[in-house]
C-alpha positions as CSV (number, residue, x, y, z in Angstrom):
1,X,0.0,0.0,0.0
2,X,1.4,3.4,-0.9
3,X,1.8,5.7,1.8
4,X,-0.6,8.9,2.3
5,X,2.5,11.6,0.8
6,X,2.4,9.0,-2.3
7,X,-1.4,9.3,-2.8
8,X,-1.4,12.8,-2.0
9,X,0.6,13.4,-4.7
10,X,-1.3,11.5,-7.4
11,X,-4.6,13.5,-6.0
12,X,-2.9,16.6,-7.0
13,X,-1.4,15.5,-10.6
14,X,-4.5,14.2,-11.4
15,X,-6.7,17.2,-10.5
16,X,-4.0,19.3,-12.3
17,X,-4.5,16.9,-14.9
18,X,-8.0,17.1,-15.0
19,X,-7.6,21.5,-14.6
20,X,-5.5,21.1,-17.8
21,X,-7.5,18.5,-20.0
22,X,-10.9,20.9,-19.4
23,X,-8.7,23.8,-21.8
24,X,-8.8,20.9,-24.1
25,X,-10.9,19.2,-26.7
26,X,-10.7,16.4,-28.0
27,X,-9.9,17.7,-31.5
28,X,-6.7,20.0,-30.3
29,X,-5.1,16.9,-28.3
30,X,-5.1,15.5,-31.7
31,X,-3.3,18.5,-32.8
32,X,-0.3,18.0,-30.9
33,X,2.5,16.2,-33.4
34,X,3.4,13.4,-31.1
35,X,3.0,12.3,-27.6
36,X,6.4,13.7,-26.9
37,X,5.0,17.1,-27.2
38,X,1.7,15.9,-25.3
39,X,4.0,14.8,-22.2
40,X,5.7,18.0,-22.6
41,X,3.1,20.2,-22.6
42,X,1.4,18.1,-19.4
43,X,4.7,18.3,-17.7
44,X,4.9,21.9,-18.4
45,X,1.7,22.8,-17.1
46,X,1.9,20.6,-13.9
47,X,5.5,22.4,-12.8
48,X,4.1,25.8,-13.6
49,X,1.2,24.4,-10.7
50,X,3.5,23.7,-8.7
51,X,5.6,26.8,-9.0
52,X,8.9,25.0,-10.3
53,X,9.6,28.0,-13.0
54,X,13.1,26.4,-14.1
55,X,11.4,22.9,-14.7
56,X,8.3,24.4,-16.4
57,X,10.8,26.1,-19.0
58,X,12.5,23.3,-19.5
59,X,9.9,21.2,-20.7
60,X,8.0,24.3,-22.8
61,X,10.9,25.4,-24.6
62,X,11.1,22.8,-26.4
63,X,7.5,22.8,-27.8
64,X,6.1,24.7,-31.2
65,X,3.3,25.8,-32.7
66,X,0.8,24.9,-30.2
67,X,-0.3,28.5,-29.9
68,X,-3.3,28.5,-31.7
69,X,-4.6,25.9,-30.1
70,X,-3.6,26.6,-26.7
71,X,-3.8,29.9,-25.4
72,X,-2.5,28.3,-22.1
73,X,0.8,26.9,-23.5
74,X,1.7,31.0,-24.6
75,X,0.4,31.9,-21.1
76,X,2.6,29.8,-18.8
77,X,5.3,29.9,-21.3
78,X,5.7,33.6,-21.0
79,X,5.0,33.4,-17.0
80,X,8.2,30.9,-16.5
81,X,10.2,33.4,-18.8
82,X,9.4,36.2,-16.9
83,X,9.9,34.9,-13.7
84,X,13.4,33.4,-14.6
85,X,14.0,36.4,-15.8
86,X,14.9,35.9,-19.3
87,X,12.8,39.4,-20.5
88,X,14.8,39.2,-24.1
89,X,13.4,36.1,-24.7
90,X,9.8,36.6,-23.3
91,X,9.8,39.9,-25.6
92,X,10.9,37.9,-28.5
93,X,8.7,35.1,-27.9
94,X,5.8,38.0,-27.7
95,X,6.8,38.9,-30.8
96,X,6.7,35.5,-32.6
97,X,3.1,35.3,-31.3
98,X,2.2,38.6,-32.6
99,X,3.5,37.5,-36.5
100,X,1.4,34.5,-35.7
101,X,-1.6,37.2,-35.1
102,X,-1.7,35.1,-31.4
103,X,-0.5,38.2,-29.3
104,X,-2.4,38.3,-26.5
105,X,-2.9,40.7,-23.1
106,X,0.1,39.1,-21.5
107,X,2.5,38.8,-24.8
108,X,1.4,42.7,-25.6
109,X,2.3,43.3,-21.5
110,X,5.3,41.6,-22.0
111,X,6.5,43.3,-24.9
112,X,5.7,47.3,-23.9
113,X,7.0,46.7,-20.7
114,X,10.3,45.7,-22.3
115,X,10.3,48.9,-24.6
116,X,10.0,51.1,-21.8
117,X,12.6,49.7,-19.9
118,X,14.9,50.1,-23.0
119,X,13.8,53.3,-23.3
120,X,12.1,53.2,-26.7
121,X,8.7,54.8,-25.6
122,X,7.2,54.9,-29.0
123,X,7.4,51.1,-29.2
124,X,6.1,50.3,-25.9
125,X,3.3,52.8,-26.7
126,X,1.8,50.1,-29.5
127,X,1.9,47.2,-27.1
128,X,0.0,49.2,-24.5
129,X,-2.4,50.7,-27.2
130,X,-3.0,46.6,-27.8
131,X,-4.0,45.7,-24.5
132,X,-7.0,48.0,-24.6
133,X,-8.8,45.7,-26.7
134,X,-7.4,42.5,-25.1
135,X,-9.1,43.1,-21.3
136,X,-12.4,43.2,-19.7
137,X,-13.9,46.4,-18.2
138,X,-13.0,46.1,-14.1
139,X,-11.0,43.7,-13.7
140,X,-7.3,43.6,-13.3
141,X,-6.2,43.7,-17.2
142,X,-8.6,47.1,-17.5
143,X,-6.8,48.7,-14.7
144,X,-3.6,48.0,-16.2
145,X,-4.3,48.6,-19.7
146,X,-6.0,52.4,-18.6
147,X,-2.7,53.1,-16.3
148,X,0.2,52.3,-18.8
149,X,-1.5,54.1,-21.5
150,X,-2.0,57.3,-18.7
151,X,1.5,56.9,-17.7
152,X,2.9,56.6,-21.9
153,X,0.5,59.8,-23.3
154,X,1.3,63.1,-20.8
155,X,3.2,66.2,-21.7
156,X,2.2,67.9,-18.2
157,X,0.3,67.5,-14.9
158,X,-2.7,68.8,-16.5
159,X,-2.8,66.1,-19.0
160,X,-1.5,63.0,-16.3
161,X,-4.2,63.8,-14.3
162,X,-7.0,63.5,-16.7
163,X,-5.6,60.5,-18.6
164,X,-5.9,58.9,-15.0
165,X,-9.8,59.6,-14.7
166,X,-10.1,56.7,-17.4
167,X,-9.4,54.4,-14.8
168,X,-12.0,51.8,-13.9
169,X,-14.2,53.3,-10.9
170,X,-13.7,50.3,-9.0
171,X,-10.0,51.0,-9.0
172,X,-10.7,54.6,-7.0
173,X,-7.7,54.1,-4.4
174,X,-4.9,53.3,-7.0
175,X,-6.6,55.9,-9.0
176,X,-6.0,58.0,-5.8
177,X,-2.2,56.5,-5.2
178,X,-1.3,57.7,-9.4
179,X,-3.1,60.8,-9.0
180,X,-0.2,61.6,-6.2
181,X,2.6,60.2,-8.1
182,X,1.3,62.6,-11.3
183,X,1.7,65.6,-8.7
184,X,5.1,64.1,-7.7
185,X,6.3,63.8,-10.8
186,X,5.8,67.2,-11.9
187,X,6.8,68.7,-8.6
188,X,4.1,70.2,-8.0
189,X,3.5,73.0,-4.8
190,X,0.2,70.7,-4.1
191,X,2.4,67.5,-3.8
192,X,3.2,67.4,0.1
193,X,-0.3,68.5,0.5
194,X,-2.1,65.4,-1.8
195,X,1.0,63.4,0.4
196,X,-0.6,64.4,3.3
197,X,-3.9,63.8,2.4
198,X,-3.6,60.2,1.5
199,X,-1.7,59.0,4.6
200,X,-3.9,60.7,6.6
201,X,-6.5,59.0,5.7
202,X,-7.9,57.2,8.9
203,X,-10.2,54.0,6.7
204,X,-7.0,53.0,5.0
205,X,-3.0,51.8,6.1
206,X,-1.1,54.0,3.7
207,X,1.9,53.5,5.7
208,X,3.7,52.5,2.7
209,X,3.2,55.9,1.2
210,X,4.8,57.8,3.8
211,X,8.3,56.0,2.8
212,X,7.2,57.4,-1.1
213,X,6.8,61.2,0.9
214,X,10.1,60.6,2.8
215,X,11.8,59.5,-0.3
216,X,10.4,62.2,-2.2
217,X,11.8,65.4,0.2
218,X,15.2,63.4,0.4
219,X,15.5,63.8,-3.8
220,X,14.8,67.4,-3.1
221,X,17.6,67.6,-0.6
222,X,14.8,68.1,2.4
223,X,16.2,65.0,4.6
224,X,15.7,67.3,8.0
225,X,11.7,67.2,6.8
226,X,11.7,63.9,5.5
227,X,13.3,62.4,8.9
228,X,10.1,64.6,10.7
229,X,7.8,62.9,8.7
230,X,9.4,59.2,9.1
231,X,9.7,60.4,13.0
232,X,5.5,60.4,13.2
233,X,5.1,58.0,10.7
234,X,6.7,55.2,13.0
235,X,4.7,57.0,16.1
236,X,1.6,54.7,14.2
237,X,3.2,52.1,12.6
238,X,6.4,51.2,14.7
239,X,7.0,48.0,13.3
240,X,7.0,48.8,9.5
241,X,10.3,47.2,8.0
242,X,10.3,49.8,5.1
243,X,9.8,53.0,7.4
244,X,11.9,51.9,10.1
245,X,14.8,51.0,7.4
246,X,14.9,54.3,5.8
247,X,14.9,56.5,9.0
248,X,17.7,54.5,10.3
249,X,19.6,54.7,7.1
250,X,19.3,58.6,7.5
251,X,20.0,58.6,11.2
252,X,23.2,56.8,10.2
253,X,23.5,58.8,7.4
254,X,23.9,56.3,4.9
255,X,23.7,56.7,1.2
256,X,19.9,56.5,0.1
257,X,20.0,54.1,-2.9
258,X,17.4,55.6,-4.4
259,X,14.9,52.9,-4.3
260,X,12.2,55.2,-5.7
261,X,11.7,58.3,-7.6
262,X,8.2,59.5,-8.8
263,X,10.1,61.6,-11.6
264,X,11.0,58.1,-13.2
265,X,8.1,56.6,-15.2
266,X,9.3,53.0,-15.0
267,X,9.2,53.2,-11.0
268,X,5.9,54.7,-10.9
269,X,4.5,52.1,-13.3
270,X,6.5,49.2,-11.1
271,X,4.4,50.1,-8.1
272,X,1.1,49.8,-10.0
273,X,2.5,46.0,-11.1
274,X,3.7,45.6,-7.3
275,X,-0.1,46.4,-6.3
276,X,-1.3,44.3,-8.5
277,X,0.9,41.5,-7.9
278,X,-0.1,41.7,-4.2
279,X,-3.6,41.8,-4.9
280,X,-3.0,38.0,-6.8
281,X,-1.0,37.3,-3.9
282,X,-3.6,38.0,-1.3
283,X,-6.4,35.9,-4.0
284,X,-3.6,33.3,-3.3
285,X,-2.9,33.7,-6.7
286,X,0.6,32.7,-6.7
287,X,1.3,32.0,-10.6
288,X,0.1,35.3,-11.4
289,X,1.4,37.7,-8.4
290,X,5.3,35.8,-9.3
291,X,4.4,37.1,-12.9
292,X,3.6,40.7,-12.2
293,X,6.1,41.0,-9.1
294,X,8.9,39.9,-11.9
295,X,8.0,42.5,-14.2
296,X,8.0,45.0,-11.3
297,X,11.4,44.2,-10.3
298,X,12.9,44.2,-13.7
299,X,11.1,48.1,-14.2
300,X,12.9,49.3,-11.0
301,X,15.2,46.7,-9.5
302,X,16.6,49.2,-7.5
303,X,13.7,49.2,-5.1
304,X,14.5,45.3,-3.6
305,X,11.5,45.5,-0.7
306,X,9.7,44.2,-3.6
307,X,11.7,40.6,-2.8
308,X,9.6,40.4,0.6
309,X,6.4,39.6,-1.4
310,X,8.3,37.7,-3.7
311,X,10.0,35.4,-0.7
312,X,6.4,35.9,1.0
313,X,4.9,34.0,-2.1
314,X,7.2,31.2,-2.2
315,X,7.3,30.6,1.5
316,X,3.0,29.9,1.3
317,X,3.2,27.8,-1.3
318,X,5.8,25.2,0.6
319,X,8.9,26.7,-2.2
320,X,11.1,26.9,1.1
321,X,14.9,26.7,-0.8
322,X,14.0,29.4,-3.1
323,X,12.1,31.4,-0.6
324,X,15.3,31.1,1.9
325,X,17.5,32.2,-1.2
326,X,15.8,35.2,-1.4
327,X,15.4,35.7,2.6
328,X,18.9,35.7,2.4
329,X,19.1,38.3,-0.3
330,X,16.7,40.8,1.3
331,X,19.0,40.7,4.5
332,X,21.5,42.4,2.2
333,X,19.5,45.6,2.1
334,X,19.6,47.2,5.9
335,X,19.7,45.6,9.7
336,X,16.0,45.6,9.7
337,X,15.2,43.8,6.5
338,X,17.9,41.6,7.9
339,X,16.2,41.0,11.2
340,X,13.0,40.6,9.3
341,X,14.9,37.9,6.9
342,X,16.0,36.0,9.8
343,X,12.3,35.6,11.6
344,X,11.3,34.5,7.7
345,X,13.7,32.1,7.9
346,X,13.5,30.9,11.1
347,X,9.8,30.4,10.5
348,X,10.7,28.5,7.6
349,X,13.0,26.1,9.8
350,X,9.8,25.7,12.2
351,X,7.8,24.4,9.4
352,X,10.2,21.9,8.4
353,X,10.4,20.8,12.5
354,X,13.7,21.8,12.6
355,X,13.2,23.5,16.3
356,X,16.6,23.3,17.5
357,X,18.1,25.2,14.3
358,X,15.2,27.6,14.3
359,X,16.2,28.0,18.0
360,X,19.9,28.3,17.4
361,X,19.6,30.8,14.0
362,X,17.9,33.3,15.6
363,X,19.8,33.5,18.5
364,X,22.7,34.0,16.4
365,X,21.4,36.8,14.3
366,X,19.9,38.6,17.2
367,X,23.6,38.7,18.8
368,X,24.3,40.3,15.5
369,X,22.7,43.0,16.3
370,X,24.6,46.1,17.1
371,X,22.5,48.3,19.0
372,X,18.8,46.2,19.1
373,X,15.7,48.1,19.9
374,X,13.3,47.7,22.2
375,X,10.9,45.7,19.2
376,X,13.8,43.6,18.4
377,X,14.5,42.6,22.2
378,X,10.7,42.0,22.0
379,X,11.2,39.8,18.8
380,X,13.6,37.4,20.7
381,X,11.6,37.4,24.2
382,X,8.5,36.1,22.5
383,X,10.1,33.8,20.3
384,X,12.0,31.8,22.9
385,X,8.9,31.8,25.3
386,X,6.7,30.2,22.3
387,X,9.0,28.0,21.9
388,X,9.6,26.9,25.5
389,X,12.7,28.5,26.2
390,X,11.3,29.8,29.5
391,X,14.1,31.4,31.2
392,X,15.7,33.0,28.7
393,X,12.9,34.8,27.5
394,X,12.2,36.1,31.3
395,X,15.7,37.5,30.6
396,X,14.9,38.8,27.8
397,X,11.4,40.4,29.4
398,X,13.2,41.8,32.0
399,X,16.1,43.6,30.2
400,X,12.9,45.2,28.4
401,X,10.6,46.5,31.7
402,X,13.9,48.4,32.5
403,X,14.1,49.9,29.0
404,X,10.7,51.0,28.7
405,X,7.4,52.9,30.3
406,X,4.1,52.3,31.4
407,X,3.4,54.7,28.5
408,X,5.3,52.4,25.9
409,X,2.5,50.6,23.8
410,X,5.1,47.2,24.6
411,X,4.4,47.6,28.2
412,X,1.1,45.4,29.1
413,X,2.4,42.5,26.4
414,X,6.0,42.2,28.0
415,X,4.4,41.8,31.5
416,X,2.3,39.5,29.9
417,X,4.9,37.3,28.0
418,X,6.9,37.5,30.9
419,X,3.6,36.2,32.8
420,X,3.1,33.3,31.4
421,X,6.6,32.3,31.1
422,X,7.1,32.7,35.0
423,X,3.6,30.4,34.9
424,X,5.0,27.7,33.1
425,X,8.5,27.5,35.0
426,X,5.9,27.0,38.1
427,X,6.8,30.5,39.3
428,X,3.3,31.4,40.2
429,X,3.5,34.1,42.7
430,X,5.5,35.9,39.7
431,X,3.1,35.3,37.4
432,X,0.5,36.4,38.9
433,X,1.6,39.9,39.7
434,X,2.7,40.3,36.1
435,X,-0.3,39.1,35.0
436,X,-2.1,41.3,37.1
437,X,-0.2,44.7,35.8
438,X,-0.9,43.7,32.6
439,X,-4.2,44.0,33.1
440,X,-3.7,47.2,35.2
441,X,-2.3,48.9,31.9
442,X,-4.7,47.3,29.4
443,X,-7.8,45.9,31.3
444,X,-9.8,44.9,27.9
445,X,-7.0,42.7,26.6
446,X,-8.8,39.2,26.3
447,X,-6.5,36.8,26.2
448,X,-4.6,38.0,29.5
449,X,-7.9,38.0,31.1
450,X,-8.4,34.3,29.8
451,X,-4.9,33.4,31.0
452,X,-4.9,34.7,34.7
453,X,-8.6,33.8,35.3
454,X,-8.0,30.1,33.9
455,X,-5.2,29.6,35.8
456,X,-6.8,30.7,38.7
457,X,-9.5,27.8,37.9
458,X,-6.6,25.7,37.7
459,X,-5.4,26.0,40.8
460,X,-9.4,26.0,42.3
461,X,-8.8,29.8,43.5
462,X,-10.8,32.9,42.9
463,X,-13.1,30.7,41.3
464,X,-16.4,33.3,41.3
465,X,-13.8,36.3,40.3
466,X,-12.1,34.1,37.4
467,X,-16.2,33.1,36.2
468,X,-17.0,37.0,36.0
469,X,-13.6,38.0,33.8
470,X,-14.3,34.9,31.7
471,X,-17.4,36.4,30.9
472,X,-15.9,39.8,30.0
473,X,-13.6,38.0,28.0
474,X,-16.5,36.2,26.2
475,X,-18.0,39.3,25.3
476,X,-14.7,40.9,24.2
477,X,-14.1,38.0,22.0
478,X,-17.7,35.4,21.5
479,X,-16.1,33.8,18.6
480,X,-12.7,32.8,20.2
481,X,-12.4,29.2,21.2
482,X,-10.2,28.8,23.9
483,X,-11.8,31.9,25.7
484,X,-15.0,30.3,25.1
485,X,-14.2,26.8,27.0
486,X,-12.3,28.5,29.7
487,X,-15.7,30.2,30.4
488,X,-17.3,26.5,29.9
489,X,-14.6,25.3,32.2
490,X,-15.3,28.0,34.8
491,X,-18.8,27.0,35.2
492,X,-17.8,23.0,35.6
493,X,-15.7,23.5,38.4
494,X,-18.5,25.5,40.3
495,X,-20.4,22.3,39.3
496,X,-23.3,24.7,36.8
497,X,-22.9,21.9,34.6
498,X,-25.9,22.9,32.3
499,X,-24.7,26.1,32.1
500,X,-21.3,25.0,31.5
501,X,-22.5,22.4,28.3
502,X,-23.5,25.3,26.5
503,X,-20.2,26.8,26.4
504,X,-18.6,23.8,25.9
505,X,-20.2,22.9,22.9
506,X,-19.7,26.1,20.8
507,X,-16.0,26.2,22.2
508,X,-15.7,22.6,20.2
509,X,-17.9,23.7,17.4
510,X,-15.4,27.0,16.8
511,X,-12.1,24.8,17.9
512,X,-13.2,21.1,16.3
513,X,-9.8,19.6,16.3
514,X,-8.6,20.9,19.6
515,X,-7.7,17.9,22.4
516,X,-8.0,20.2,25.4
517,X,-11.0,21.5,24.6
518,X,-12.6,18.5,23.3
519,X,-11.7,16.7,26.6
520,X,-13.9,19.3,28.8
521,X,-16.7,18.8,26.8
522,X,-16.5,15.5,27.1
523,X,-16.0,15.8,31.2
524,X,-19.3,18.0,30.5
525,X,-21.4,15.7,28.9
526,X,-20.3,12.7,31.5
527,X,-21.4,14.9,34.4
528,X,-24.6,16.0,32.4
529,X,-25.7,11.9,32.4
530,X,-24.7,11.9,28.5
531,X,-22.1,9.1,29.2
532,X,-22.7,7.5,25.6
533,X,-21.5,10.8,23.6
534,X,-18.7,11.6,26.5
535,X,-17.1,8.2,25.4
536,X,-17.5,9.0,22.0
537,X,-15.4,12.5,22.4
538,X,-12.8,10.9,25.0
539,X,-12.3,7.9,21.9
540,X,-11.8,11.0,19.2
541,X,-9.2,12.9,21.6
542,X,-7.3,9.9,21.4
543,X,-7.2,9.9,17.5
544,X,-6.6,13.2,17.3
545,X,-2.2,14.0,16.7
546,X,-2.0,17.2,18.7
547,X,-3.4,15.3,22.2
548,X,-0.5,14.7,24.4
549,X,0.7,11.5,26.1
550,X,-0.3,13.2,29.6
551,X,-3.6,13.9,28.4
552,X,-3.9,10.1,26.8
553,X,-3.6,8.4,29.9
554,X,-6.1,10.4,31.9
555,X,-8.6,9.6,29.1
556,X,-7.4,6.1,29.3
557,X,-8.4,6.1,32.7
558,X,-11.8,8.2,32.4
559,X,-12.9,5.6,30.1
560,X,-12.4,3.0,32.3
561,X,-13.8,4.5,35.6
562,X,-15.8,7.4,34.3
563,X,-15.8,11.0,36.6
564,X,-16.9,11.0,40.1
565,X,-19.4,13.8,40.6
């Protein structure tokens, strides 16, 4: 018998297979010259699926003529091209297809975005005129068709900005986001004011666009301004990589590599693609996003926070050798992107149960670390207490309660990280007060309140106070699991086991596969006379991979004597 893996893998081949066979009659598989090019094509396809760009190209390259009868084949042949980079080929290749009259959106794409990076703007003007025809009003293709041909027919500000109204309504923030780069490009006295007026805007995160404002003043020579303006930017979003790179670099005083400059047409026109390409990413649609990220990249290589999404992608979909290659890439560009490449990697090493190297790496690269701040510190604390390294994340904690406030927004979550790992190293007096000022400086935080008040019930004390935070909690959060069976659990121990059943059974209908919580219910239904179904859940705990030995024998032993009441 084959194992599981095995199967898996022949469930997935043949629903590809099926996928690719529905683009296909059965008159254009008998236009394929021999079953050499049938296996190609098949193969082709399948690593294309799968994301394995070098293997896809290998296998298409070596196939002709099937353009007319698969639009597909042209598709994924010019997606592995672009991604491998090899833009001299995929332009030729478009080419080929337009003598063939096969051109398509992506050939036509393909082809004007090449022109304009080889600065031959009449050209690409033709292949963008093209794509016009080739796209569907609203969706993706329209937007992109309407902004290349904006971006390739302006002689001033006046003219940019009313080119851009032929965007597709539904597009009305990116329309917003190229109306600014339009007033950038033409330095115009309204640009820090329309710079202004779209960060500000409190329904969206446009934290990205304050690096663009930054970036914009430092071309200018304004770095004082532009450091004021990164200074409150990083007041409401103090983690952001990109923000937090680019004030340090001018802190330092480090050269600014010009990333981005809304004078240059190609740059402006890469960020539409990168928006795009995250878009697809966030639709999980990998294939495409790679596609559009690529051609983004090779339009303004200089800006290389575009390789985050890029690893990003490759690290969903299980690509972990290529996605660590570029990890390691991005750590090249600044200390943050390289303490931000060394969580992506570590989390990488997770996934592929290597704990003791995930442990060991990012230890390593925090002592790496010249001067770390306070988030970094923070970084490493949490990281080792997830991962059971108790002790040193108290250390870790502690260095940061003498570093920072009760004002600091860091405050309440390093009492509580420090909390729970003084909890688990049976430090409970600790705990508790740690626990308890968390709570002090944020007394809504749920999951604190879950923590102290179930470990209260735990420990059978301050059962009646623990019941009425549960409750708060439940309210703060109804649709969290956990919270919801340590207010279930709450009301067992004070033996309300009707009231308790309730609980119980929407904490296992939100947290199904869960062996703790599927255990109390259990306990809930014995001591509601429902012994029948209580066996059934103990039984399914058992089966379930995530239950611990611990918790095996003390079902082991509840279905052989029951509960006592």
């Amino acid at each position: 018998m084959k194992n599981l893996k095995t199967q898996s893998k022949l469930v997935i081949f043949f629903l590809i297979f099926l996928n690719i066979f529905s683009f296909l009659s059965a008159k254009n598989i008998d236009k394929f010259s021999n079953s050499k090019d049938l296996s190609n094509y098949f193969s082709g396809v399948t690593a294309i699926n799968d994301n394995q760009y070098q293997t896809a190209y290998k296998y298409l390259k070596n196939l002709n003529n099937l353009e007319e009868n698969h639009y597909s084949y042209s598709q994924y042949y010019l997606y592995s091209l672009v991604t491998l980079n090899k833009f001299k080929d995929a332009d030729n290749y478009s080419r080929e297809l337009e003598r063939k009259q096969l051109d398509n959106f992506e050939s036509n794409l393909v082809s004007g975005i090449y022109y304009l990076k080889n600065e031959n703007i009449t050209k690409a003007k033709i292949y963008f005129k093209k794509l016009k025809n080739q796209s569907q009003p609203g969706t993706i293709q329209d937007l992109l068709s309407a902004s290349l041909n904006s971006w390739s027919n302006y002689n001033d500000l006046s003219s940019a900005l009313s080119n851009l109204k032929s965007l597709p309504v539904r597009f009305e923030k990116i329309k917003n986001i190229q109306e600014l780069f339009a007033y950038c490009q033409f330095d115009s006295e309204q640009t820090d004011g329309m710079y202004k007026k779209l960060t500000t805007d409190p329904k969206v995160n446009y934290s990205r666009y304050y690096f663009f404002h930054a970036n914009y003043l430092i071309l200018k020579g304004k770095e004082k301004k532009a450091k004021d303006i990164l200074h409150d930017a990083l007041d409401l979003y103090p983690t952001n990589l990109i923000l937090n790179q680019l004030y340090k670099d001018l802190k330092q005083k480090e050269k600014n590599n010009n990333q981005f400059d809304c004078k240059k047409t190609n740059h402006i026109i890469a960020e539409i693609l990168y928006i795009v390409a995250n878009g697809l990413s966030s639709q999980t649609n990998y294939i495409a996003s790679n596609f559009y990220l690529n051609l983004a990249k090779y339009l303004n290589p200089n800006f290389l926070s575009f390789e985050t999404l890029y690893a990003e992608n490759f690290e969903v979909l299980k690509q972990y050798t290529e996605a660590k290659k570029i990890y390691k890439k991005i750590k090249r560009i600044g200390s943050d992107y390289n303490w931000y490449a060394s969580k992506q990697i570590v989390g990488i090493l997770k996934k592929q149960e290597k704990k003791d190297d995930a442990i060991k790496y990012l230890k390593e690269a925090f002592v790496k670390i010249k001067n770390p701040t306070v988030y970094e510190i923070f970084d490493i604390a949490r990281f080792l207490k997830n991962n059971e390294q108790f002790q040193d994340s108290i250390n870790y904690y502690s260095n940061l309660i003498e570093l920072i406030d009760k004002k600091h927004n860091l405050y309440a979550k390093v009492l509580d990280g420090r909390g729970v790992a003084y909890e688990r190293t049976n430090q409970w007096k600790k705990a508790e007060v740690d626990l308890l000022n968390s709570l002090s400086v944020s007394p809504n935080d749920a999951y604190v309140i879950n923590y102290l008040a179930y470990s209260w019930i735990e420990k059978g004390i301050n059962i009646e106070k623990a019941l009425n935070m549960l409750k708060k909690a439940n309210q703060l959060r109804p649709k969290d699991g956990y919270i919801t069976d340590s207010l279930g659990w709450a009301l067992f121990k004070l033996k309300r086991y009707e009231e308790a059943k309730k609980y119980m059974q929407a904490a296992v209908s939100l947290m199904a596969s869960d062996p703790v919580i599927n255990d109390h219910f259990a306990d809930v239904l014995w001591m509601n006379n429902n012994s029948l179904q209580a066996r059934y859940y103990w039984n399914y705990v058992l089966k379930l991979e995530k239950t611990e030995e611990k918790l095996k024998k003390q079902i082991q032993y509840k279905l052989l004597f029951g509960l006592k009441s």
